[in-house]
OpenMM code with the backbone's topology and positions (N, CA, C; nanometers):
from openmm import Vec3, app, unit

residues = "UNK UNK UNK UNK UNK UNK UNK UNK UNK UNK UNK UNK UNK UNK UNK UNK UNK UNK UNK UNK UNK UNK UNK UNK UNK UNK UNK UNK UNK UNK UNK UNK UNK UNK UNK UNK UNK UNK UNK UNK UNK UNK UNK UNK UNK UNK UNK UNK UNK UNK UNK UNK UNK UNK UNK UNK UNK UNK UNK UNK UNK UNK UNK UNK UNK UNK UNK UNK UNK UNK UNK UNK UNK UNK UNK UNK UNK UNK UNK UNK UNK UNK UNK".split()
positions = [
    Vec3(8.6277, 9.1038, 9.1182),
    Vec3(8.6765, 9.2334, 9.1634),
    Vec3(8.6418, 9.3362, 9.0560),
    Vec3(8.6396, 9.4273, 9.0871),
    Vec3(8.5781, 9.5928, 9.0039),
    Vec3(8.7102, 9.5841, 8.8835),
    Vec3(8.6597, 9.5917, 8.7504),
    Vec3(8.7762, 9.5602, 8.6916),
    Vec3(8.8582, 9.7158, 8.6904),
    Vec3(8.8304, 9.8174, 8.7609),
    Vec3(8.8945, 9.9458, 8.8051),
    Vec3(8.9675, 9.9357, 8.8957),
    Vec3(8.9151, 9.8806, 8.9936),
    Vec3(9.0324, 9.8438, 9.1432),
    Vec3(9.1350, 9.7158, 9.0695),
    Vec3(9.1036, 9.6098, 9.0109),
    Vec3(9.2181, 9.5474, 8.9283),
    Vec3(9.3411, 9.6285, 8.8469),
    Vec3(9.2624, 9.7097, 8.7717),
    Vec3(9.3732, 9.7340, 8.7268),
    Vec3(9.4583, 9.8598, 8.8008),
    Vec3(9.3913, 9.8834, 8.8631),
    Vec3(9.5137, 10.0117, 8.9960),
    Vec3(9.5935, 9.9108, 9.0609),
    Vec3(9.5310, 9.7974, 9.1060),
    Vec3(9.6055, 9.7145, 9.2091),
    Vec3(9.7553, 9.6497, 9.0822),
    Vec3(9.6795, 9.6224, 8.9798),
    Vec3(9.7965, 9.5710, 8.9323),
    Vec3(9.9204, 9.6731, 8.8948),
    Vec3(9.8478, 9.7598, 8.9009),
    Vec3(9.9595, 9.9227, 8.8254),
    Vec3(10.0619, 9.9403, 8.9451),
    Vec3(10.0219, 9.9257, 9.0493),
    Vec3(10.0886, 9.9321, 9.1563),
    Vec3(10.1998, 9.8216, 9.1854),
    Vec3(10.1165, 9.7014, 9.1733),
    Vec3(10.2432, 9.5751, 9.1642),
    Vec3(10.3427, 9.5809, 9.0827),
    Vec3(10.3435, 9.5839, 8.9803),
    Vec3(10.3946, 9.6532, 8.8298),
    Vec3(10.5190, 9.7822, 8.9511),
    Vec3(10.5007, 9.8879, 9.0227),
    Vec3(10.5799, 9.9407, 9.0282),
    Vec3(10.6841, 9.9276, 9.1507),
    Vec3(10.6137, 9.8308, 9.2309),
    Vec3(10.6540, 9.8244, 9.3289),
    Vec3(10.7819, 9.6942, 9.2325),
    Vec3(10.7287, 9.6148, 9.2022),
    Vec3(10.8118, 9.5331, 9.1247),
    Vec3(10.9549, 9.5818, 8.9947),
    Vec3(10.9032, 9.7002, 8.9398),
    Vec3(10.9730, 9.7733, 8.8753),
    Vec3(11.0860, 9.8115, 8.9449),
    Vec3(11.0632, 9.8427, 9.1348),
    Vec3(11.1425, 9.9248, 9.1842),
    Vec3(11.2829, 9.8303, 9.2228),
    Vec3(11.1761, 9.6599, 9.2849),
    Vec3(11.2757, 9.5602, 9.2821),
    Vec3(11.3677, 9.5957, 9.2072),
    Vec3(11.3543, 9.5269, 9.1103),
    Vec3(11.4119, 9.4918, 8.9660),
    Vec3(11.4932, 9.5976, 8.9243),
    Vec3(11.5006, 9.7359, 9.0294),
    Vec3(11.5880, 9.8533, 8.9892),
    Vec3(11.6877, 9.8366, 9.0958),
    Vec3(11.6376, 9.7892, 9.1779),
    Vec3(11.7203, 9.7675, 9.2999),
    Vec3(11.8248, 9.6969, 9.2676),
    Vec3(11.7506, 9.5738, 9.2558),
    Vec3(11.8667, 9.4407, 9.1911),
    Vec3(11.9723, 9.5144, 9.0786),
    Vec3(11.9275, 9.5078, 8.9963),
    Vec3(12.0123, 9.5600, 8.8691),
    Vec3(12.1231, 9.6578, 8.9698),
    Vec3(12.1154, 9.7311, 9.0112),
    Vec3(12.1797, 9.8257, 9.0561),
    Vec3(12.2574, 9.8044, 9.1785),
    Vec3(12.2255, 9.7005, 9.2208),
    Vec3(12.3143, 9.6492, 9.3480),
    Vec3(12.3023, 9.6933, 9.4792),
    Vec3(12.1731, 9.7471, 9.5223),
    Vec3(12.1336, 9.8070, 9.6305),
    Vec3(12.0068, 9.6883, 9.6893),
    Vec3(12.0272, 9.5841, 9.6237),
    Vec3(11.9396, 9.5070, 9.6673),
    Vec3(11.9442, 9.4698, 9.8546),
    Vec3(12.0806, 9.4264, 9.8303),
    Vec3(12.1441, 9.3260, 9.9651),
    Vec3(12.0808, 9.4416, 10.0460),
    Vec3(12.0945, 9.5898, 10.0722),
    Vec3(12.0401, 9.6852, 10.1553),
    Vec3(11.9331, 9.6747, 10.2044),
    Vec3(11.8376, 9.6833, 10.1228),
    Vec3(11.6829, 9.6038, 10.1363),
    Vec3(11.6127, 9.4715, 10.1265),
    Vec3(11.6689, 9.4047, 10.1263),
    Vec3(11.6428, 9.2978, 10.0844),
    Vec3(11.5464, 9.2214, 10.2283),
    Vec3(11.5647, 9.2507, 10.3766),
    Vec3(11.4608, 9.2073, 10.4521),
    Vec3(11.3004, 9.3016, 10.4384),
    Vec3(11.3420, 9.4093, 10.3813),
    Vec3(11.2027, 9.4992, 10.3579),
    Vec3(11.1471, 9.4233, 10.2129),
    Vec3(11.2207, 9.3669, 10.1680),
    Vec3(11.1462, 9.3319, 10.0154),
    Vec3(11.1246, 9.1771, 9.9976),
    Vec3(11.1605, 9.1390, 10.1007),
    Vec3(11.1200, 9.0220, 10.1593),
    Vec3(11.0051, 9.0167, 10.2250),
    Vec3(11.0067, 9.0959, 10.3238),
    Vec3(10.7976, 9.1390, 10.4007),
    Vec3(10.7563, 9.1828, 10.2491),
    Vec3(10.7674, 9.2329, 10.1921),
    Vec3(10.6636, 9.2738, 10.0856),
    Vec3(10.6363, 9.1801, 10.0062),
    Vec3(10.7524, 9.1108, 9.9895),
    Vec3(10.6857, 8.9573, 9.8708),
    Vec3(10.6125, 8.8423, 9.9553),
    Vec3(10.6216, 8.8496, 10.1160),
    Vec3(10.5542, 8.7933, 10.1667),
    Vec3(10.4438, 8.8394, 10.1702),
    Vec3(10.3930, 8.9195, 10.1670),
    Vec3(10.2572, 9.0021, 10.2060),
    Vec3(10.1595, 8.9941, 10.0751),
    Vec3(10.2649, 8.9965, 9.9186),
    Vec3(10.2069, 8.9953, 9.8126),
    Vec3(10.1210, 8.8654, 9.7658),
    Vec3(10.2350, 8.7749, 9.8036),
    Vec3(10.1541, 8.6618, 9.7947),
    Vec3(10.0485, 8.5989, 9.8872),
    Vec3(10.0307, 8.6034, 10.0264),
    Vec3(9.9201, 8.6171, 10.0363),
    Vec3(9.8157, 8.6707, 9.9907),
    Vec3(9.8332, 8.7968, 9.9316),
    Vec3(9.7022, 8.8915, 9.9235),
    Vec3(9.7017, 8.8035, 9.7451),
    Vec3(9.7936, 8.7758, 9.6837),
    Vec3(9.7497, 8.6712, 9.5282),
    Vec3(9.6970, 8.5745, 9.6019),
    Vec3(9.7022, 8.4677, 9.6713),
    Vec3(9.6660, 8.3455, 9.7143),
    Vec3(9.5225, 8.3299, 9.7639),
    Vec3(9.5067, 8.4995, 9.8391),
    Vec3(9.3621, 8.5029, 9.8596),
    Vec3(9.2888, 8.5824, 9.7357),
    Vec3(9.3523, 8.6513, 9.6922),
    Vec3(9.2850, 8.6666, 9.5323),
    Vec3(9.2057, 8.5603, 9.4195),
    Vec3(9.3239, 8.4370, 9.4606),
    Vec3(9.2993, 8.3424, 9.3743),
    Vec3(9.1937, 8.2142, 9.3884),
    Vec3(9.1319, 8.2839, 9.5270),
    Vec3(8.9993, 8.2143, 9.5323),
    Vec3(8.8929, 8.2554, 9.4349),
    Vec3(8.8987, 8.3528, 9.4456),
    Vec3(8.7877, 8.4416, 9.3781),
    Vec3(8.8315, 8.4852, 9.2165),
    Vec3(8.9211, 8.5126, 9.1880),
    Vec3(8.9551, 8.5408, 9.0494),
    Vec3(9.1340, 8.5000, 9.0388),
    Vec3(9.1018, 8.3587, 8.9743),
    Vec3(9.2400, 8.3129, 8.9311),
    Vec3(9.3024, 8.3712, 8.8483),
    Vec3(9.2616, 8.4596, 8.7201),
    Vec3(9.3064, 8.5027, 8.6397),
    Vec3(9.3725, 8.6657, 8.6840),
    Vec3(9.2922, 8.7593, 8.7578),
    Vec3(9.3470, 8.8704, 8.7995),
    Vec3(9.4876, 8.8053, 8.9215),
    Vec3(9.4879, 8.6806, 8.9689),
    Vec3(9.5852, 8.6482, 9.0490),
    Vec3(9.6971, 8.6157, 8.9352),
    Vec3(9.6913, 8.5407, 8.8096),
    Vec3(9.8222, 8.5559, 8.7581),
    Vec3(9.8604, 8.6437, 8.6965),
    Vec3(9.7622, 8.7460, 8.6666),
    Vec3(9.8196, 8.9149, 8.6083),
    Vec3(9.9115, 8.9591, 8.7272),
    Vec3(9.8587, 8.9777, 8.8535),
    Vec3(9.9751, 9.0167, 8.8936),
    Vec3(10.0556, 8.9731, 8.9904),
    Vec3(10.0905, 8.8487, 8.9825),
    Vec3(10.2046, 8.7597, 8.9946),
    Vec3(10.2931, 8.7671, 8.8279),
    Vec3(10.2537, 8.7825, 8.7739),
    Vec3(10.3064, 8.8156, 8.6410),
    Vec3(10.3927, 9.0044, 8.6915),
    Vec3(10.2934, 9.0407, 8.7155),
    Vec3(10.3117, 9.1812, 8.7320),
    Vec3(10.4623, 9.1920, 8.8639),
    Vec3(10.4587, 9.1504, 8.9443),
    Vec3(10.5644, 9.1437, 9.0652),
    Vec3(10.6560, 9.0668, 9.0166),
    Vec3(10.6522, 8.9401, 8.9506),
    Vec3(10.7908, 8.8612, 8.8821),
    Vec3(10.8247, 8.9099, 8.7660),
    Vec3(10.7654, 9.0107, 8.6633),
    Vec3(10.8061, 8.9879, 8.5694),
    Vec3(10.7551, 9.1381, 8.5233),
    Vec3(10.7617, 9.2561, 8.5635),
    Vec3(10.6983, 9.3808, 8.5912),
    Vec3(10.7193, 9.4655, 8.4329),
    Vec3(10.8493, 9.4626, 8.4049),
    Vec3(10.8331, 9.5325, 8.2383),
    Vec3(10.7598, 9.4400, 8.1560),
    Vec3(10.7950, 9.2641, 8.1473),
    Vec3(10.6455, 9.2506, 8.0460),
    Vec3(10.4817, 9.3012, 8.0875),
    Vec3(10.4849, 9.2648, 8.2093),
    Vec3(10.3498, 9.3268, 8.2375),
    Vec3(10.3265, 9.4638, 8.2056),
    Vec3(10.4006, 9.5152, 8.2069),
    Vec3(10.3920, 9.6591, 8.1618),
    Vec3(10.3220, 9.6853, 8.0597),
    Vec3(10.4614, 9.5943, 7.9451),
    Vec3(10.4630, 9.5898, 7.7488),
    Vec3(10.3065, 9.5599, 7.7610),
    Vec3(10.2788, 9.4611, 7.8350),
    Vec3(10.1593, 9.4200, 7.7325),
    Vec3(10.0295, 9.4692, 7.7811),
    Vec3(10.0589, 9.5339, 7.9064),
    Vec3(9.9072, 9.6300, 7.9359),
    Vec3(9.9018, 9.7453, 7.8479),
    Vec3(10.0446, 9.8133, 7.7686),
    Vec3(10.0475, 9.9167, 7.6684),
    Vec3(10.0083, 9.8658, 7.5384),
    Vec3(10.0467, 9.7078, 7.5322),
    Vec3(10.0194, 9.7395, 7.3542),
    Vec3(9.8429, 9.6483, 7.4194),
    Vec3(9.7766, 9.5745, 7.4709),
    Vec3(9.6536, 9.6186, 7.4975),
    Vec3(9.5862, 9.7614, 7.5305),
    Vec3(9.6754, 9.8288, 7.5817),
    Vec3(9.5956, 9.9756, 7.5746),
    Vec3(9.5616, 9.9937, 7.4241),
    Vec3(9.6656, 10.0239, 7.3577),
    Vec3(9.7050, 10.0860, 7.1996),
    Vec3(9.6103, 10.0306, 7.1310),
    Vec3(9.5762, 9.9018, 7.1629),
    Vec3(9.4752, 9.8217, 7.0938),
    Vec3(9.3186, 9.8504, 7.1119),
    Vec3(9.2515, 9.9444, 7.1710),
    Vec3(9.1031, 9.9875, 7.2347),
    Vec3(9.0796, 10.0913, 7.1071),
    Vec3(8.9827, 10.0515, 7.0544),
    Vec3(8.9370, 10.1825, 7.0122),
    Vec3(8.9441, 10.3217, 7.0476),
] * unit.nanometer
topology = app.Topology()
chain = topology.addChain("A")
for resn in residues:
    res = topology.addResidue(resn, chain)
    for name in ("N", "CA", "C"):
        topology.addAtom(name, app.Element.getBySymbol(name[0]), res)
C-alpha cells in the first residue's frame, strides 16, 4: 500500500479508536455500543484483508484501534525522530 494512504488510514483508526476509548472512560459507551460494534466489525475485516498483502501495516493498525494513545506516542516520538 502507498505508504501515504497507510499512514492516513492509520491516523484515522487512531481516532476513531481514540473516540471509543472516550466513550468508554466516560460511560456513554452502553449508548453506542451496537454502532461501535458494526465498526469493529467492519475494521477487522478491512485488517484481515489488509493482512494478505501487508502484515505489518495490518498490526499498526490493529494496534492503532486496540490500543490508540500508544499508537499515537509512538507515531510522535517516530515523527520527532526524522531529520
Amino acid at each position: 500500500m502507498d505508504p501515504e494512504l497507510a499512514a492516513l488510514l492509520t491516523e484515522l483508526v487512531e481516532k476513531v479508536g481514540l473516540l471509543r476509548r472516550d466513550l468508554q472512560q466516560k460511560g456513554d459507551l452502553e449508548k453506542y455500543e451496537a454502532r461501535i460494534a458494526r465498526i469493529e466489525q467492519k475494521f477487522s475485516a478491512l485488517a484481515e484483508r489488509i493482512s494478505r498483502t501487508d502484515p505489518g501495516l495490518a498490526k499498526v493498525l490493529r494496534t492503532a484501534w486496540q490500543l490508540p494513545a500508544r499508537s499515537l506516542a509512538f507515531r510522535n516520538v517516530a515523527h520527532q525522530k526524522k531529520p
